[in-house]
VOKEKE-293844 format. One line per 2 residues: number of its first residue (from 1); for each residue x, y, z of N, C-alpha, C, O, CB. Coordinates in Angstrom, 1 decimal. Glycine has a CB too. Layout:
N
NUM	X:Y:Z:X:Y:Z:X:Y:Z:X:Y:Z:X:Y:Z | ...
END
This chain:
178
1	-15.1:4.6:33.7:-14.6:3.9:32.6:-13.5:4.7:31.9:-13.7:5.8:31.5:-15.7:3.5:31.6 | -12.6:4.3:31.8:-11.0:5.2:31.1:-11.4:4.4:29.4:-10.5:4.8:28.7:-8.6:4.3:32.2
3	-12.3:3.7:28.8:-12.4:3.7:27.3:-11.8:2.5:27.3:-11.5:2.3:26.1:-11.9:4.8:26.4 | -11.3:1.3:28.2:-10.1:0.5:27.2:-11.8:-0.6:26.6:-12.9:-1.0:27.0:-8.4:-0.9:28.6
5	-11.1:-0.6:25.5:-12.1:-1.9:24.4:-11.8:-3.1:24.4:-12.7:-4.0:24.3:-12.1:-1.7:22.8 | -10.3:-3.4:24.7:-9.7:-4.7:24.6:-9.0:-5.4:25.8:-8.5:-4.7:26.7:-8.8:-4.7:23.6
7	-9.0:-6.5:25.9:-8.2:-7.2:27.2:-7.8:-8.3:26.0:-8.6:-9.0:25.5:-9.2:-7.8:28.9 | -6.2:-8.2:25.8:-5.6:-9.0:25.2:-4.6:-10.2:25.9:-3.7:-9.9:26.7:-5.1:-8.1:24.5
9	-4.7:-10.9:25.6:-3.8:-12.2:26.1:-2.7:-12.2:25.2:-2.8:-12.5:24.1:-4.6:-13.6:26.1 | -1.3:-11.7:25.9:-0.4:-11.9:24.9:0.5:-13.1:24.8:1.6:-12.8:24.3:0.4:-11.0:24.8
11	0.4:-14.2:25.1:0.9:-15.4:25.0:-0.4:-16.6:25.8:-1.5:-16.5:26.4:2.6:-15.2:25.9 | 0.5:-17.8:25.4:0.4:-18.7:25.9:1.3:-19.8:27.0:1.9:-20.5:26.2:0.0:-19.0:25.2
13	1.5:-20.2:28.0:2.4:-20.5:29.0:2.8:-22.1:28.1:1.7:-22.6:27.8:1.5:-20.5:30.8 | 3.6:-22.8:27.7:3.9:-24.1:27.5:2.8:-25.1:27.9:1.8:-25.5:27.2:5.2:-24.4:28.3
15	3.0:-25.3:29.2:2.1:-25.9:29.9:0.4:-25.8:29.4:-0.3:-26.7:28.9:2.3:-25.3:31.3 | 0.1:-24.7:29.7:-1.4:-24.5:29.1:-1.8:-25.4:27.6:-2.9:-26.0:27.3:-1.5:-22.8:28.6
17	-0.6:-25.3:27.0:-0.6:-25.8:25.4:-0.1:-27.4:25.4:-0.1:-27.7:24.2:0.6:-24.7:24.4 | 0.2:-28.1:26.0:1.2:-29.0:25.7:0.2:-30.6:25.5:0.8:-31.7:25.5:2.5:-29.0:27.0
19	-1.1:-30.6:25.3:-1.7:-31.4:24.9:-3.2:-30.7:24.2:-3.8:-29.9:24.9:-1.8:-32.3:25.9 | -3.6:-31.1:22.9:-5.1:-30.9:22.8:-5.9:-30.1:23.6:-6.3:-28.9:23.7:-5.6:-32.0:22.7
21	-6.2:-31.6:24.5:-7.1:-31.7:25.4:-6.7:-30.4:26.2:-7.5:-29.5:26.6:-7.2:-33.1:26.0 | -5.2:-30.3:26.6:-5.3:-29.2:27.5:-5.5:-27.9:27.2:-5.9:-27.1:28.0:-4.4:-29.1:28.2
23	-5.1:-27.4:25.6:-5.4:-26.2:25.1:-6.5:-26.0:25.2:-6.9:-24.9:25.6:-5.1:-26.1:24.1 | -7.8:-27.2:24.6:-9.0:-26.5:24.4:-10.1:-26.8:25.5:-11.3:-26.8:25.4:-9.6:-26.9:23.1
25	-9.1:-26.9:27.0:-9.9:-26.9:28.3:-9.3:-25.5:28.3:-10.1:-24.8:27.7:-9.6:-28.0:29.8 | -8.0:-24.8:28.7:-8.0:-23.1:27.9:-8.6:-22.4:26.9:-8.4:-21.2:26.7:-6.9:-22.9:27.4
27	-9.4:-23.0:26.2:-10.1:-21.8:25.0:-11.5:-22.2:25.8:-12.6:-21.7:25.5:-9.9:-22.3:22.7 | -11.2:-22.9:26.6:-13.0:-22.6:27.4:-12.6:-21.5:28.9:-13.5:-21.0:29.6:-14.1:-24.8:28.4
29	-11.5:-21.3:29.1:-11.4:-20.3:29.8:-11.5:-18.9:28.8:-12.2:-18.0:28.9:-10.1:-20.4:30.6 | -10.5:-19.2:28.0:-10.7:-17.6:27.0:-12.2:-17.6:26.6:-12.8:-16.6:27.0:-9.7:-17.5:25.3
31	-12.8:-18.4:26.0:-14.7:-18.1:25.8:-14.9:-17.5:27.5:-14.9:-16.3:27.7:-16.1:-20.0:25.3 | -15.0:-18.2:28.2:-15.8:-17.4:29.9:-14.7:-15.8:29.7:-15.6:-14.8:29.6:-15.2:-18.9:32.2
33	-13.5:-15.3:29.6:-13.2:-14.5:29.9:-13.8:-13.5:28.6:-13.8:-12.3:28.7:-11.9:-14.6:30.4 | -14.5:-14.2:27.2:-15.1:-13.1:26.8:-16.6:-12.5:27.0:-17.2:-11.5:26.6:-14.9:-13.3:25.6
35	-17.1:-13.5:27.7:-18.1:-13.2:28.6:-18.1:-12.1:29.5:-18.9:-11.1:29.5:-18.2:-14.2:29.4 | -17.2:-12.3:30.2:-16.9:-11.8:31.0:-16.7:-10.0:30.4:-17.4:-9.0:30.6:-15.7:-12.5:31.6
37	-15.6:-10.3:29.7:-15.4:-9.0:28.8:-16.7:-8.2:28.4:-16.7:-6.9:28.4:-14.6:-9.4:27.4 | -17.4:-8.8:28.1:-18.6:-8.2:27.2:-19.7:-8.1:27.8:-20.7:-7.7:27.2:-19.0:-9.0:26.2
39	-19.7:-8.2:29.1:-20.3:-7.5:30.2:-20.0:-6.4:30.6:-20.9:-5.7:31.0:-20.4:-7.9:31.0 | -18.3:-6.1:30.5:-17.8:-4.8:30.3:-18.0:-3.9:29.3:-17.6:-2.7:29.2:-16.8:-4.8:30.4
41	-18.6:-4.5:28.8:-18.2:-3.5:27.1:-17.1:-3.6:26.3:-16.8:-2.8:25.4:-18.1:-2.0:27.1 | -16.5:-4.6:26.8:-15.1:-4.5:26.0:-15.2:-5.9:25.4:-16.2:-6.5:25.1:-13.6:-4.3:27.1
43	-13.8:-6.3:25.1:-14.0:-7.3:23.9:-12.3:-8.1:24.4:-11.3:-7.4:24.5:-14.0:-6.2:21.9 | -12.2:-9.7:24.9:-11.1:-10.3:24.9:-10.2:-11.3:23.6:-10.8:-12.0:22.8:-11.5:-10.9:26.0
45	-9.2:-11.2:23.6:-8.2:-11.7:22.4:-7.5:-12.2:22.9:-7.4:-12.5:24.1:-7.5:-10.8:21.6 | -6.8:-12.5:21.7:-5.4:-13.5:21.3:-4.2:-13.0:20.6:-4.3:-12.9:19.4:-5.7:-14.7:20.4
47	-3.1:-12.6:21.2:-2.1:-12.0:20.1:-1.3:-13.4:20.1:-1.3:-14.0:21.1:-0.9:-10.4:20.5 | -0.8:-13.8:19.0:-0.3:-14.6:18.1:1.2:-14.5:18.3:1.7:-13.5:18.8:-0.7:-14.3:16.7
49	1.9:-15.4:18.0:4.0:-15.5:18.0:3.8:-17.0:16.7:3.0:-17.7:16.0:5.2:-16.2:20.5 | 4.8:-17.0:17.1:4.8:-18.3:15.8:4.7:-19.8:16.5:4.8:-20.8:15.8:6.6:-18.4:14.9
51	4.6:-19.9:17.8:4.7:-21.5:17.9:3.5:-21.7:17.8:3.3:-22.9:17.8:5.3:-22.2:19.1 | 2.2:-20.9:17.7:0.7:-21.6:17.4:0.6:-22.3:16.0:-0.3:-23.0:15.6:-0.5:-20.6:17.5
53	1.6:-22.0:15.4:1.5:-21.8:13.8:2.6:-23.5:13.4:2.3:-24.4:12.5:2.4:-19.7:13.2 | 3.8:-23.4:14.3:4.7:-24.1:14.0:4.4:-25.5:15.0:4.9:-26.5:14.6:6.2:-23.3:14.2
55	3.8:-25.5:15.7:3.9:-26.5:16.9:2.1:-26.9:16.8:1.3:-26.0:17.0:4.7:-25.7:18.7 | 1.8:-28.5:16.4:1.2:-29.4:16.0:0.8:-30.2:17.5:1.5:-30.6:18.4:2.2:-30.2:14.9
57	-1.1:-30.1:17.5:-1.3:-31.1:18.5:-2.3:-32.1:17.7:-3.1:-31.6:16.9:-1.9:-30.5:20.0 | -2.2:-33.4:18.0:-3.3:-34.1:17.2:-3.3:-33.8:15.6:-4.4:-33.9:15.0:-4.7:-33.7:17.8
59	-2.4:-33.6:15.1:-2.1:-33.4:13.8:-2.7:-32.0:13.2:-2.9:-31.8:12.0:-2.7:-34.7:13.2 | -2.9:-30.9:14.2:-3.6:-29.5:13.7:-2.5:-28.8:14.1:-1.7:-29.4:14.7:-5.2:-28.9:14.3
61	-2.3:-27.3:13.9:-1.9:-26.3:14.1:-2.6:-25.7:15.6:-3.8:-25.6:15.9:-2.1:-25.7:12.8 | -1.4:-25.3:16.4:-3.1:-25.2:17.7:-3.4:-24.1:17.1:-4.6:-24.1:17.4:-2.9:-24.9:19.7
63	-3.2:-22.9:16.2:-4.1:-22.1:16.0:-5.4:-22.5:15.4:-6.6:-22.2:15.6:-3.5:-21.3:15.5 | -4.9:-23.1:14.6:-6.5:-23.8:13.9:-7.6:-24.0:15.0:-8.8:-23.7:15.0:-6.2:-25.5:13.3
65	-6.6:-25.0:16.1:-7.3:-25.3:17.2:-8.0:-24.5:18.2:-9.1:-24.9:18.7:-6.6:-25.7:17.8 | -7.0:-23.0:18.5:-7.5:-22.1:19.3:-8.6:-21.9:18.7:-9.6:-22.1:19.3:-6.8:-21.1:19.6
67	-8.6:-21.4:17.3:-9.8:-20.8:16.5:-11.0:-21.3:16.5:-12.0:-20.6:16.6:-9.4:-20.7:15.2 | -11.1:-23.0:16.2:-11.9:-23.7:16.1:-12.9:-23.4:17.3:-14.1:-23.1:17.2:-11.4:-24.8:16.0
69	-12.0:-23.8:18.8:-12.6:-23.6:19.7:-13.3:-22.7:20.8:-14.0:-22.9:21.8:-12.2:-23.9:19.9 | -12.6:-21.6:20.0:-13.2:-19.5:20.6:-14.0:-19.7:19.6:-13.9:-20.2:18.5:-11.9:-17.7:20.4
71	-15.4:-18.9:20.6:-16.4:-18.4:20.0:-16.1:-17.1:19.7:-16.2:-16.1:20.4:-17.3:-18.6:20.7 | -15.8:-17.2:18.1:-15.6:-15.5:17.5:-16.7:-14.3:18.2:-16.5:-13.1:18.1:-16.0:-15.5:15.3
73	-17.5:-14.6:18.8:-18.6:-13.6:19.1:-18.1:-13.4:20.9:-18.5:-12.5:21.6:-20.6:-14.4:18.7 | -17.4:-14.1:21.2:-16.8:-13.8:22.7:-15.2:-13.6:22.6:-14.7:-12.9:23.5:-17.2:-15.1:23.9
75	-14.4:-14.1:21.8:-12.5:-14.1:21.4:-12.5:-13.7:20.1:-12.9:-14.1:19.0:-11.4:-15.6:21.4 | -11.8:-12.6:20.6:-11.2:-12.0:18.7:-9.8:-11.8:18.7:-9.3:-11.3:19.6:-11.8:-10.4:18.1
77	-9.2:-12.0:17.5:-7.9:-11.9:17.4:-6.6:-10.8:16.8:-6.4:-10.3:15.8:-7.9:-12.9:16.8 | -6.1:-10.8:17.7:-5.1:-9.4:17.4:-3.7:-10.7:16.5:-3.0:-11.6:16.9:-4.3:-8.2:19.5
79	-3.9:-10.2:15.4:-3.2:-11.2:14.4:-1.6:-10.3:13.8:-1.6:-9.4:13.0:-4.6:-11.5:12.8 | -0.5:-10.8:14.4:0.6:-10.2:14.6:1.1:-10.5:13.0:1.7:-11.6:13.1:1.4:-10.8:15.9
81	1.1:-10.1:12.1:1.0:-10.7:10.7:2.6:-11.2:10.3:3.0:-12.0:9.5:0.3:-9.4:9.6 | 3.3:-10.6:11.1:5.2:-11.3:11.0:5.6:-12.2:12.0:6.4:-13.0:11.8:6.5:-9.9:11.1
83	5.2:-12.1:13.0:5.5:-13.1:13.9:5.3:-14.6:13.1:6.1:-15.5:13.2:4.7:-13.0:15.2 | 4.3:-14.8:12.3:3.8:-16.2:12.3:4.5:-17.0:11.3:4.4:-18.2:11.2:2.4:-16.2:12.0
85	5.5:-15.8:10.3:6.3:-16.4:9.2:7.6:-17.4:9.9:8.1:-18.4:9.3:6.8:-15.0:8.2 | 8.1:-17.0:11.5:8.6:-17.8:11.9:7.9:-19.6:12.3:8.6:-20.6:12.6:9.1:-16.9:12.8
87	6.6:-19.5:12.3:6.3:-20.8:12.6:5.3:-21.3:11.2:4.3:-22.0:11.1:5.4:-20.7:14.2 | 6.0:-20.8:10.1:5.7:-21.2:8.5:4.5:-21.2:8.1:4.2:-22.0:7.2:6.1:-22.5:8.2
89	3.3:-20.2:8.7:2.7:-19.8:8.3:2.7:-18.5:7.5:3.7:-17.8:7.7:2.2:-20.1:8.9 | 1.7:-18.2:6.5:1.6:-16.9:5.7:0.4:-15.8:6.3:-0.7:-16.1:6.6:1.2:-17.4:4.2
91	0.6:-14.9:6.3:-0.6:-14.1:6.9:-2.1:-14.0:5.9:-3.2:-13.8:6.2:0.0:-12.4:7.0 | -1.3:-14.4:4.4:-2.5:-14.0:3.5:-3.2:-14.8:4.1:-4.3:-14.6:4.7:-2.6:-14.0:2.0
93	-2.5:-16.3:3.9:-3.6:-17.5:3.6:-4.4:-17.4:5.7:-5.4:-18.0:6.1:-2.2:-19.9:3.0 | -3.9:-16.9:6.3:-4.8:-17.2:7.3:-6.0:-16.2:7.7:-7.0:-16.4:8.5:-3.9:-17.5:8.3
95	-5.7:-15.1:7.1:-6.8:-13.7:7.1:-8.2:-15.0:6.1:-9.4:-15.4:6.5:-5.9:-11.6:5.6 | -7.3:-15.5:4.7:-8.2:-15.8:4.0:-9.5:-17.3:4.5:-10.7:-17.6:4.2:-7.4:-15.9:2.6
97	-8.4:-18.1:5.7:-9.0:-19.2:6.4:-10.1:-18.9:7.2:-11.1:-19.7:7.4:-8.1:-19.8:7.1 | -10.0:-17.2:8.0:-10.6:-17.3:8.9:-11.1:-16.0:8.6:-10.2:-15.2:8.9:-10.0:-17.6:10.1
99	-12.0:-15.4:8.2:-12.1:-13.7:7.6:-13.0:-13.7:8.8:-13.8:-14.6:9.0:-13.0:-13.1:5.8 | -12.9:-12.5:9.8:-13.8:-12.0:10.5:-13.2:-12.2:12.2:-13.7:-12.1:13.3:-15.3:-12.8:10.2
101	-12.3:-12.4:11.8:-11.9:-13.1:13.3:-10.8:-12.1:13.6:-10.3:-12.2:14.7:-11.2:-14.9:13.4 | -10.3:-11.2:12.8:-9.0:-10.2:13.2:-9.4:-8.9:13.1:-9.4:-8.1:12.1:-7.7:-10.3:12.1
103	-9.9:-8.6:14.4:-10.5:-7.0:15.0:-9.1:-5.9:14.9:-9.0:-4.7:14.8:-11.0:-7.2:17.0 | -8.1:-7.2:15.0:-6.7:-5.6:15.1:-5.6:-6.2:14.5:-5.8:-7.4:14.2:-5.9:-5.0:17.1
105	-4.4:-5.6:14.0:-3.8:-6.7:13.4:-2.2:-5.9:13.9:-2.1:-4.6:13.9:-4.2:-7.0:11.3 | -0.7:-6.8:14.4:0.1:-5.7:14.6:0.7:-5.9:12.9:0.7:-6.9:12.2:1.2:-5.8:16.1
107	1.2:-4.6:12.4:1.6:-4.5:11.0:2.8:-5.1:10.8:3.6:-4.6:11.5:1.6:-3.3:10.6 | 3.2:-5.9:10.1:4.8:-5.7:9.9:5.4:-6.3:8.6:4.8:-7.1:7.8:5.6:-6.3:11.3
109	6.8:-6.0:8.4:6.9:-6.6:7.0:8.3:-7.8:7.5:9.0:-7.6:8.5:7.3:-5.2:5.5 | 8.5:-8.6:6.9:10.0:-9.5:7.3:10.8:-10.0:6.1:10.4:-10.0:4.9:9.7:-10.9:8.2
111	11.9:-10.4:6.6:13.1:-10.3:5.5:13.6:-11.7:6.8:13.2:-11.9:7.9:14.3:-8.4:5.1 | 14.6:-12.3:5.7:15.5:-13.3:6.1:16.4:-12.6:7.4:16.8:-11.4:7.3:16.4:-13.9:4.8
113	16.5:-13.2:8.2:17.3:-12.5:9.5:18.8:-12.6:9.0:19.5:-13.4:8.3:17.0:-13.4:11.2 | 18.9:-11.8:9.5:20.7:-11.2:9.4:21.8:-12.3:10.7:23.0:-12.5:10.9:20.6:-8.8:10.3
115	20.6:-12.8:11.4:21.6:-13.9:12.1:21.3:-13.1:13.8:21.8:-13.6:14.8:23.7:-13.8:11.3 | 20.5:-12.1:13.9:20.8:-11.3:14.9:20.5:-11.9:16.3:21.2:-11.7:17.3:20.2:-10.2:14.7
117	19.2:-13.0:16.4:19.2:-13.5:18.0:19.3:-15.0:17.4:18.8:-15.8:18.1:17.7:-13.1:19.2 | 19.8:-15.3:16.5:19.7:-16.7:16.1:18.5:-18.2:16.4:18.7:-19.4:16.5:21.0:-17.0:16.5
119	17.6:-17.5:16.5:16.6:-18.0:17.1:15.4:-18.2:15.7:14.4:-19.1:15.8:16.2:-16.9:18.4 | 15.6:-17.4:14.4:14.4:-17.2:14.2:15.2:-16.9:12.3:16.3:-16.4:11.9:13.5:-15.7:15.4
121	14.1:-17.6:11.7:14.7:-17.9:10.6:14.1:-15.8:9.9:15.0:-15.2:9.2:13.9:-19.9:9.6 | 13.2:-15.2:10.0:13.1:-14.0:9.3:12.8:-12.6:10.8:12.2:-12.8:11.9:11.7:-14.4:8.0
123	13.4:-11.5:10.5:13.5:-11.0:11.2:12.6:-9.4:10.2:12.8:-9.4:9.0:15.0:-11.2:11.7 | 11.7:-8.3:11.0:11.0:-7.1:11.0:11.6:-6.4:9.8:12.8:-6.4:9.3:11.1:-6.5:12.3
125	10.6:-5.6:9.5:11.8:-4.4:8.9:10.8:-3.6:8.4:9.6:-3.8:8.7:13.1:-4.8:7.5 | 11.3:-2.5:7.3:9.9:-1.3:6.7:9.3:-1.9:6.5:9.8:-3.0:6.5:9.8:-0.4:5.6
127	8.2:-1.8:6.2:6.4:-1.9:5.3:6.9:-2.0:3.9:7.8:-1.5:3.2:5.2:-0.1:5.4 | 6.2:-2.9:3.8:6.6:-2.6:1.3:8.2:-3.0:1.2:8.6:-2.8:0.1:6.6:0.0:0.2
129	9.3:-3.5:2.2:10.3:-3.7:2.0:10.8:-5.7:2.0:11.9:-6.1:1.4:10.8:-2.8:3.0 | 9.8:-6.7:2.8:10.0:-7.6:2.3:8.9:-8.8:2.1:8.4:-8.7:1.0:10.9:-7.8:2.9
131	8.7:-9.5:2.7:8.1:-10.7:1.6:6.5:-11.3:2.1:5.9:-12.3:1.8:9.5:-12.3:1.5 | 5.9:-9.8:3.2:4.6:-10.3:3.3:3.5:-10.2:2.5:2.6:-11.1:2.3:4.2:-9.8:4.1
133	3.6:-9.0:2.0:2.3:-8.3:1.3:1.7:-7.8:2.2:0.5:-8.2:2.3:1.3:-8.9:0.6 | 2.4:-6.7:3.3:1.6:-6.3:3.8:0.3:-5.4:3.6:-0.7:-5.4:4.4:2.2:-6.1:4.5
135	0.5:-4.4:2.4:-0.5:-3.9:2.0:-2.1:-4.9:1.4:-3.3:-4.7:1.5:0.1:-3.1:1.1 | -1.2:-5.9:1.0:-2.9:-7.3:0.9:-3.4:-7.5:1.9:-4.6:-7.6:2.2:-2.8:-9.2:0.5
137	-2.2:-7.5:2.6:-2.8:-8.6:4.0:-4.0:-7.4:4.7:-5.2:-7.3:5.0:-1.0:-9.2:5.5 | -3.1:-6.7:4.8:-4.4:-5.4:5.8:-5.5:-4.9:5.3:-6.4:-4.5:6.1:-3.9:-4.0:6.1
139	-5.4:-4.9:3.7:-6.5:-4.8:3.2:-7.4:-5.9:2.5:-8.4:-5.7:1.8:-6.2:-4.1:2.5 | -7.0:-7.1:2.8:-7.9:-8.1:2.9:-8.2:-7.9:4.2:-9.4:-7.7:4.0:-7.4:-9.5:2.6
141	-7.9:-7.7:5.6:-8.2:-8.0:6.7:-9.5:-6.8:7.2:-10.4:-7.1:8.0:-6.7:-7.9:7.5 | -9.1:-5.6:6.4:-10.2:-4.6:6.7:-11.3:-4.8:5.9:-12.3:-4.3:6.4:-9.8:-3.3:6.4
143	-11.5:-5.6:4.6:-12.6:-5.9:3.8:-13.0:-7.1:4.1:-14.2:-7.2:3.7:-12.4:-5.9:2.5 | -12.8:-7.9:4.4:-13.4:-9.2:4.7:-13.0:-9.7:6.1:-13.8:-10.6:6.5:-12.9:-10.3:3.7
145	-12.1:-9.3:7.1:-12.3:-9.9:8.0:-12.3:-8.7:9.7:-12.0:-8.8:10.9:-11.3:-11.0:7.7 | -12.9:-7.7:8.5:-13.6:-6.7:10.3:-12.5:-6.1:10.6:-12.7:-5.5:11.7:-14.0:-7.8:12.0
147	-10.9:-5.8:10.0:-10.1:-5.4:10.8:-9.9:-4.0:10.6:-9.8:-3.4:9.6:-9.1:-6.1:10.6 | -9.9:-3.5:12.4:-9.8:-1.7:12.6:-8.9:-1.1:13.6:-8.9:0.1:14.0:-11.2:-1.1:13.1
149	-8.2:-2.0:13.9:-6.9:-0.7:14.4:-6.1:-2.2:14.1:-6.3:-3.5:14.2:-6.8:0.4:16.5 | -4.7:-0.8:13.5:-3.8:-1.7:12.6:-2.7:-1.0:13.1:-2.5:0.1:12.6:-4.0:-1.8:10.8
151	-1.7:-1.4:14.2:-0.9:-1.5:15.0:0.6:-1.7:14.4:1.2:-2.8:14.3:-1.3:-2.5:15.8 | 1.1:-0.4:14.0:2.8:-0.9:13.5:3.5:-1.2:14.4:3.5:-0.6:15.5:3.8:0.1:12.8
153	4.4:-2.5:13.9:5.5:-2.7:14.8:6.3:-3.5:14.2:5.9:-4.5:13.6:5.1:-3.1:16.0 | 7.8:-2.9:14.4:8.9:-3.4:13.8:9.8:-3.1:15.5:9.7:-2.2:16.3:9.5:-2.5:12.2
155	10.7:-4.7:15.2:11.6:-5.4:16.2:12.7:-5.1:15.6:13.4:-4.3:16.3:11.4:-6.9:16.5 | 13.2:-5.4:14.3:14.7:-5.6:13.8:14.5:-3.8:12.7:13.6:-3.2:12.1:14.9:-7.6:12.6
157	16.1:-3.4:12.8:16.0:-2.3:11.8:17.0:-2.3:11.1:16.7:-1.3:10.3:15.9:-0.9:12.3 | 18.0:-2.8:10.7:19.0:-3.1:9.6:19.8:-1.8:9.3:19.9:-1.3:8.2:18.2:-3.5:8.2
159	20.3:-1.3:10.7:21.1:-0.4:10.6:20.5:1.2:11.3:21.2:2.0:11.8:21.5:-0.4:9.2 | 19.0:1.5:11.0:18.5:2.4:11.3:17.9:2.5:12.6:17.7:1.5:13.3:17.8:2.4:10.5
161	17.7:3.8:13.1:17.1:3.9:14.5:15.9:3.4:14.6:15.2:3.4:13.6:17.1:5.3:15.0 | 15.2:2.8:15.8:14.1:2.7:15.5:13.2:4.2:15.6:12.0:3.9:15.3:13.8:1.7:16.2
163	13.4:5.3:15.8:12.4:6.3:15.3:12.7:6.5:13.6:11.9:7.1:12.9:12.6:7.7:16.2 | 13.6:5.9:13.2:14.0:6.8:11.5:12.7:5.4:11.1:11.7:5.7:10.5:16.4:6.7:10.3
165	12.9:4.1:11.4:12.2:3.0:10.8:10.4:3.8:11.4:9.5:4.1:10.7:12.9:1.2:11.6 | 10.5:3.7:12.4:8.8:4.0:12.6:8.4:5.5:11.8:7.3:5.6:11.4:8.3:4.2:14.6
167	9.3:6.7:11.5:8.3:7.5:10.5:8.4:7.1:9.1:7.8:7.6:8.2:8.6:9.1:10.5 | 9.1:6.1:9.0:9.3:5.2:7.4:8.0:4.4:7.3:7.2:4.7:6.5:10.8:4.0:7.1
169	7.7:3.1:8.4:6.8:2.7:8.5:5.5:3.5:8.5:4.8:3.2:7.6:7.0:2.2:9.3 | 4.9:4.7:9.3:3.9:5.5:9.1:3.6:6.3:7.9:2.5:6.6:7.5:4.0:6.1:10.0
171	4.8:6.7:7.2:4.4:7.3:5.9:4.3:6.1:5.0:3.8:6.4:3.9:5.5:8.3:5.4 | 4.4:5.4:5.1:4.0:4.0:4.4:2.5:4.0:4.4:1.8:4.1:3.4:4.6:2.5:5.3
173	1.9:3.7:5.8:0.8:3.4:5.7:-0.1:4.5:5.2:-1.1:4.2:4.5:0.6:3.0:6.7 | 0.1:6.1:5.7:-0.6:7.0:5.7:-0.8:7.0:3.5:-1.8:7.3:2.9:0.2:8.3:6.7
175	0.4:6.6:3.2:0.3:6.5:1.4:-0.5:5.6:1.2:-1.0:5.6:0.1:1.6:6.1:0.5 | -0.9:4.3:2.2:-1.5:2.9:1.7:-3.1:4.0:1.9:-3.7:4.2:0.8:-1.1:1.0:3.0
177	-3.4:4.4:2.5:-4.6:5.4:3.0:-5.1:4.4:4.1:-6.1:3.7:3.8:-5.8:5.9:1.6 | -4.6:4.2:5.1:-4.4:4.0:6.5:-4.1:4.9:7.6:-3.9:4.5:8.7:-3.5:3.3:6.6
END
């Protein structure tokens, strides 16, 4: 055994998603693969982007949907807390919808995009620099919803290298007492 704890799924294919019915015949594959997982000793997930958040089946959010239909005791969720501001959700309000369900979370803070892949109305940046709360969000996520490894990561840097942004980001957190 090399220690891994997690088998993360980092997307979802179009197809898989493009009806209800067909998503949550997929969240009965993710429940069997946490079966599966937990015969290993390990534990299977969901990392998050914004179209679960922005893109509507049967009048829900499929995340709502995914959620509804993973058994939290076999799928847990690696909750990417900036990705999701692109599909208009907030990180607080969804830590606060679903407490217990975010084992890992990737960190990040976002700001209105600079225009850079024109794809995406807010783009990454330091910790404590724009409009998540990321220090609520993680510490709501570690008191009420189980969350223990908390994963920085910044995409966009606003001029800076990304090593000058990641020891800005880590002295961030190590001050949050993280």
């Amino acid at each position: 055994m090399v220690g891994q704890q997690f088998v993360i799924s980092p997307s979802l294919d179009k197809t898989l998603r493009a009806t209800a019915s067909s998503l949550k015949h997929y969240m009965e594959i993710f429940n069997k693969s946490g079966e599966l997982c937990k015969k290993s000793g390990m534990k299977f997930g969901y990392h998050n982007h914004d179209f679960e958040f922005s893109e509507k089946l049967d009048g829900k959010t499929m995340y709502d949907i995914m959620l509804t239909e993973t058994d939290p005791n076999l799928v847990v969720q690696q909750l990417d807390i900036g990705n999701l501001y692109n599909g208009g959700a907030k990180a607080i309000d969804i830590v606060k919808k679903w407490p217990g369900r975010f084992i890992s979370m990737h960190v990040k803070d976002e700001i209105k995009s600079s225009g850079g892949d024109g794809n995406h109305e807010y783009e990454s940046t330091i910790l404590g620099k724009g409009i998540v709360n990321t220090k609520e969000v993680i510490d709501l996520g570690r008191k009420s919803g189980g969350t223990k490894h908390f994963i920085i990561e910044q995409e966009s840097y606003q001029g800076k290298t990304p090593l000058e942004s990641m020891k800005e980001d880590f002295a961030i957190m190590k001050k949050w007492g993280y």
